[in-house]
C-alpha positions in Angstrom: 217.1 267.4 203.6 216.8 263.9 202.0 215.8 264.8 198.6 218.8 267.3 198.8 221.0 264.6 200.1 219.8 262.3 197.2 220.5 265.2 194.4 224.0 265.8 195.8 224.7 262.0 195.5 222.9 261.8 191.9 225.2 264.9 190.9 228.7 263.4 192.3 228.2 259.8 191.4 228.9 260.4 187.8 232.0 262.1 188.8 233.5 260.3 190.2 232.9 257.1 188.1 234.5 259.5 185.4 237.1 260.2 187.3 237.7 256.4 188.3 237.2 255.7 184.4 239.5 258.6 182.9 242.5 257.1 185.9 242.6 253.8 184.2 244.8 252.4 181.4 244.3 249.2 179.1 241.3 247.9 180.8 237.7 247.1 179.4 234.4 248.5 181.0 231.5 247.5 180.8 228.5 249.5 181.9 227.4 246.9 184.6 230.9 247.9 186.3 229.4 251.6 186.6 227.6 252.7 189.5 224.4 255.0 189.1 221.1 254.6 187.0 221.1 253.1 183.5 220.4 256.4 182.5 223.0 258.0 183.7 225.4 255.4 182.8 224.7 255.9 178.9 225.0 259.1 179.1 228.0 258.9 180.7 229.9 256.4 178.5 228.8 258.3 175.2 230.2 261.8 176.3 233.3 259.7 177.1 233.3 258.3 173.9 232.9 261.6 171.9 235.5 263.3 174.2 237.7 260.6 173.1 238.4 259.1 176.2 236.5 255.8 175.8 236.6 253.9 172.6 233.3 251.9 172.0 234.0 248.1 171.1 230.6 247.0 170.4 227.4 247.8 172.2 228.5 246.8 176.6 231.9 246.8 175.9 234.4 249.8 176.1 238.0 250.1 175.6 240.6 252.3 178.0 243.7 252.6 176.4 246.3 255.5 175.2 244.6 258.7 174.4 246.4 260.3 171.3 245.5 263.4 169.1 243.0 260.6 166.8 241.6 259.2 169.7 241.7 256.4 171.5 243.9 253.6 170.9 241.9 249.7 170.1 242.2 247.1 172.3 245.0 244.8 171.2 244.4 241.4 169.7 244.9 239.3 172.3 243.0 241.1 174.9 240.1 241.4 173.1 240.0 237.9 172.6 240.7 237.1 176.3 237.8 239.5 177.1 235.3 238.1 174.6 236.6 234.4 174.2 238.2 233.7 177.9 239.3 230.0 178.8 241.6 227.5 177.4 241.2 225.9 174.1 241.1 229.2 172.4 243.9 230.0 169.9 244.6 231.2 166.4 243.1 229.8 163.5 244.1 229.8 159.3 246.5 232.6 158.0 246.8 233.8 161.3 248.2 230.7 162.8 250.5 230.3 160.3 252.1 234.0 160.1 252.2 233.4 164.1 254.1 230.3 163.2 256.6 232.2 161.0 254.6 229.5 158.4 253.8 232.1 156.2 254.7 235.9 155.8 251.2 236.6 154.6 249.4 239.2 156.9 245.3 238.6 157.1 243.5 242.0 157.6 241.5 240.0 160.4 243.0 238.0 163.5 241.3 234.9 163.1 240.5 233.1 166.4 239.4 229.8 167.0 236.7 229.0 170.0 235.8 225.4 171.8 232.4 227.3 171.5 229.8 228.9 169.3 231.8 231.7 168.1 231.1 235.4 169.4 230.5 238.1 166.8 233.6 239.0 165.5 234.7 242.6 166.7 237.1 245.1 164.7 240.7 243.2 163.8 239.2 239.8 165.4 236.4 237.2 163.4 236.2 233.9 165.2 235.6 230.6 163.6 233.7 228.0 165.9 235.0 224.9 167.4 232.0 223.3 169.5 232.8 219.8 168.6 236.3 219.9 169.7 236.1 219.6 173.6 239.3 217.6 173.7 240.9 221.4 173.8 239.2 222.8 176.9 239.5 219.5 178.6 243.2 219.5 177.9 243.7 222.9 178.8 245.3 223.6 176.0 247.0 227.3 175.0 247.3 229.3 172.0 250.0 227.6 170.8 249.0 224.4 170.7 245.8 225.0 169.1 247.4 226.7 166.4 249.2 223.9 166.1 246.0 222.1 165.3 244.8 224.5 163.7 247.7 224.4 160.9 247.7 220.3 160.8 243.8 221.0 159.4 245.0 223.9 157.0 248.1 222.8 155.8 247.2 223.0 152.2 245.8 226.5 152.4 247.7 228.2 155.2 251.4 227.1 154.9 253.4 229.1 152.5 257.3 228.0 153.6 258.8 225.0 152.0 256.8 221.9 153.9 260.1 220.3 155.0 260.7 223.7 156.7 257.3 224.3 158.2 257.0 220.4 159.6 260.5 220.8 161.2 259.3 224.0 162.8 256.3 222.7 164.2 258.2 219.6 165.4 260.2 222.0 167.1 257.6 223.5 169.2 256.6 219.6 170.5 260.6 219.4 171.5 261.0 223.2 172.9 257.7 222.2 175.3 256.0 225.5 173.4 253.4 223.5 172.8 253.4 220.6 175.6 252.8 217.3 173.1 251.4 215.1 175.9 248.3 217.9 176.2 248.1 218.0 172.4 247.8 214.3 172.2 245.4 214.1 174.9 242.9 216.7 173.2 243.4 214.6 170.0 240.3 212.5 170.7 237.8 215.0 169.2 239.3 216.3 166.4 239.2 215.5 162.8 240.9 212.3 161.4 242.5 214.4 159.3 244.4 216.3 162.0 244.5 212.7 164.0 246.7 211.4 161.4 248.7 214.2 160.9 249.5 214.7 164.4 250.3 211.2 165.1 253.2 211.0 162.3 254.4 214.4 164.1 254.4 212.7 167.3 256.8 210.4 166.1 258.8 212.9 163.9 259.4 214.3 167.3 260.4 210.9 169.0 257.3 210.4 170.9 256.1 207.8 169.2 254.1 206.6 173.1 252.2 209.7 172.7 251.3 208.9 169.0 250.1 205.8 169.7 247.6 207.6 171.5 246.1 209.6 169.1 242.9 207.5 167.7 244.0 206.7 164.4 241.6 207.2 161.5 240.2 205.3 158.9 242.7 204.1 155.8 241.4 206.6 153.1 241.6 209.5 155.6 244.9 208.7 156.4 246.1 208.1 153.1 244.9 211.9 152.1 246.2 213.1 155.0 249.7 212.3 154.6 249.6 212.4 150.4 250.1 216.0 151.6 253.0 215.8 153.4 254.8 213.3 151.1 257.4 216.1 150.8 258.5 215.8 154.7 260.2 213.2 157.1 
């Protein structure tokens, strides 16, 4: 009776983890969320897969999203990088930034994302570029926004594609509108490059918080100076 009892339970765990799988929407799974053998579980997330009902994101890490006649949807940007780059300090990085700054109406073919971390293995639309120095981020807590905001102060040269008076009032404007909160920007300031130090701190005061710049350590004379020759064209 106990070996029959144990077949019946190897036979309907399966199902009804398929089941439970097939009844979600827009979630990840990973096979350690699975119940049953390793086995069984990799044999279960493959013929998912090939049925179209799973969509493999890299090896551990499956996508339930809309099922449609080519298969299943991708993950969408953002929660791919919540799921594989979770925390504060995480935000968009290069061309990226700057299209999701309306800073430049170029498109990149890859999300790119920047981490507070060693970067994970870029995955599908996403490639992340690594941050580790730049702790000032995580211990500021800041969000996607403001880190493309620092992001863009670093690229400036390369990213922005609008008229610089245009782009520096915009991001000026996301200080004042409290989209990105200048008081955590400032604070997370303190580990990264002099570059964007002295950038930020003559944004600060382009947005009349010239107490805030004054707390952005200022750099040395000849990284300033190169810092600003770029923005000689702004306020």
């Amino acid at each position: 009776m106990a070996s029959s009892a144990a077949g019946l339970r190897d036979r309907t765990t399966p199902l009804r983890e398929r089941q439970r799988i097939v009844r979600s929407r827009n979630r990840f799974w990973r096979p350690e969320e699975i119940a049953g053998a390793a086995s069984t579980k990799k044999h279960l997330l493959a013929d998912l897969v090939a049925e179209g009902d799973l969509r493999r994101v890299r090896r551990g890490l499956y996508w339930r999203g809309t099922k449609s006649p080519l298969g299943m949807s991708p993950p969408p940007t953002d929660a791919l990088v919540r799921e594989l780059a979770p925390g504060p300090g995480v935000g968009p990085a290069g061309l990226y930034a700057a299209n999701l700054l309306h800073l430049s109406t170029q498109v990149p073919r890859r999300a790119e994302i920047a981490v507070p971390t060693r970067a994970p293995e870029g995955v599908g639309s996403v490639k992340f570029a690594a941050r580790p120095a730049r702790t000032g981020r995580v211990k500021a807590g800041l969000n996607p926004t403001e880190v493309a905001l620092l992001e863009i102060l670093e690229s400036w040269e390369r990213a922005v594609e609008v008229p610089p008076a245009e782009a520096w009032t915009r991001l000026r404007d996301l200080l004042v509108s409290g989209q990105a909160r200048a008081d955590r920007v400032a604070r997370a300031s303190q580990t990264e490059p002099g570059q964007v130090r002295a950038r930020l701190r003559r944004l600060l005061r382009f947005a009349d918080r010239p107490d805030l710049a004054e707390k952005v350590p200022e750099p040395d004379e000849r990284t300033t100076a190169e810092a600003i020759r770029a923005l000689r064209d702004v306020s």
